[in-house]
C-alpha positions in Angstrom: 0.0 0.0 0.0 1.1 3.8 -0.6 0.1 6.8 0.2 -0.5 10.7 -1.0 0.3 13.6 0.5 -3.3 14.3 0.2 -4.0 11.3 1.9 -5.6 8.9 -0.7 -4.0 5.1 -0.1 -3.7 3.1 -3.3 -3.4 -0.9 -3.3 -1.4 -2.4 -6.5 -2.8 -5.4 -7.7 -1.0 -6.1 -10.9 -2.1 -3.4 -13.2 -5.0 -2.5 -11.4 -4.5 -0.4 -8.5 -7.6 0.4 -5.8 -7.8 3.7 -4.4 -9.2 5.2 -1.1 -8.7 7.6 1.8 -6.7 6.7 4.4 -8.1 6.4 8.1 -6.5 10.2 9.0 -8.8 11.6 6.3 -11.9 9.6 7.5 -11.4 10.9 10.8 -10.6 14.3 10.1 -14.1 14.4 7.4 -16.1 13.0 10.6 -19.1 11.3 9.7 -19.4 10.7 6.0 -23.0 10.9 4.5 -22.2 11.2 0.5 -19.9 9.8 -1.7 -19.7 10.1 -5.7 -17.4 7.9 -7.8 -16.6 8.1 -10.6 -17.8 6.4 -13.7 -16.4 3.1 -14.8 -14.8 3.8 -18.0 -13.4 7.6 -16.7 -10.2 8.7 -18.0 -8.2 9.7 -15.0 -5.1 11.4 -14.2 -2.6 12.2 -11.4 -3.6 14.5 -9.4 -7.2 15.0 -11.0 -10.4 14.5 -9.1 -11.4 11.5 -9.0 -14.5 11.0 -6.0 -16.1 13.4 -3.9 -17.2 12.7 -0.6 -19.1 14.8 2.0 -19.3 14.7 5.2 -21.0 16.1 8.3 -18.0 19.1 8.4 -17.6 19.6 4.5 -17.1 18.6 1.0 -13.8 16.8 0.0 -12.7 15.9 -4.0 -10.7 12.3 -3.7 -7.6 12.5 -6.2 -6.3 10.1 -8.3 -2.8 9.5 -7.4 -2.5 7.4 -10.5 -2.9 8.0 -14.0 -5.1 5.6 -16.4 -8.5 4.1 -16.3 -11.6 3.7 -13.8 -12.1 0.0 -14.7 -14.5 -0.4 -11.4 -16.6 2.0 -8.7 -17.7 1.0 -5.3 -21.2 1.0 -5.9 -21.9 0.2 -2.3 -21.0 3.6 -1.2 -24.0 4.9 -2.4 -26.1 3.1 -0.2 -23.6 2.5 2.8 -21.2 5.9 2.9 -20.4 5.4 6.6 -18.4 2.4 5.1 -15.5 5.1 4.3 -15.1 6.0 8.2 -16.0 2.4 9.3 -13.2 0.8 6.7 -11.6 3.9 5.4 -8.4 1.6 4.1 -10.7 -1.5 3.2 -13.7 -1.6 2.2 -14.7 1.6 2.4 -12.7 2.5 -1.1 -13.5 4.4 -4.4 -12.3 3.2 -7.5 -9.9 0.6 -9.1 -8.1 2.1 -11.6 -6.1 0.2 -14.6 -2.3 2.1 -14.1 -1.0 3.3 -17.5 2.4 3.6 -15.6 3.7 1.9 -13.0 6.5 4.2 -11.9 3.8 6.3 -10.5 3.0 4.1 -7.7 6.5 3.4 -6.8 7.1 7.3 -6.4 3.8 7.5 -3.9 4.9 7.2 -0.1 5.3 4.1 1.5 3.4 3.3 5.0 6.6 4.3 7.3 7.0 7.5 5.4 3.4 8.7 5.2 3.4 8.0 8.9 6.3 10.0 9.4 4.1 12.6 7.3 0.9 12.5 9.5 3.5 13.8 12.4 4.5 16.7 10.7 0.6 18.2 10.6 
């Protein structure tokens, strides 16, 4: 697993990585009632928006911190949103994305350094 800046966790799985919010953002959002993913099929790049998710405190966009593909949504998100503060780095993710490059997720923070990260907030 690695980590954003932004705080979005992504999960390589071959070529398809899966991408959600790690359990800092899901507490610092509090309660989450809304969540929009994108469609299957989106175009997505670096950096771009990706999600949005809304809480009880505000309104958040979810980045892709990997270019290429939505090849799948969490559908169940919809209907269960409190799944992103329940399992913010399980089940509770976005989108599965198919990576056009590889290289990106190897320059994304591993678990040691995003912790190190957190401490500097």
């Amino acid at each position: 697993m690695r980590f954003t800046k932004d705080h979005e966790w992504v999960s390589l799985d071959g070529d398809v990585a899966t991408v959600g919010i790690t359990a800092y953002a899901a507490e610092q959002l509090g309660d989450v009632v809304f969540v929009e993913t994108p469609d299957v099929g989106k175009a997505v790049k670096s950096g771009e928006g990706l999600a949005v998710v809304e809480s009880v405190k505000a309104a958040s966009d979810v980045y892709a911190p990997l270019s290429g593909e939505v090849v799948e949504a969490n559908g169940a998100l919809g209907e269960a949103p409190e799944t992103v503060n329940a399992e913010p780095e399980a089940g509770g993710w976005f989108a599965k994305i198919k990576v056009a490059d590889k290289a990106e997720y190897e320059s994304l923070m591993d678990r040691a350094a995003y912790d190190a990260f957190l401490e500097t907030l």
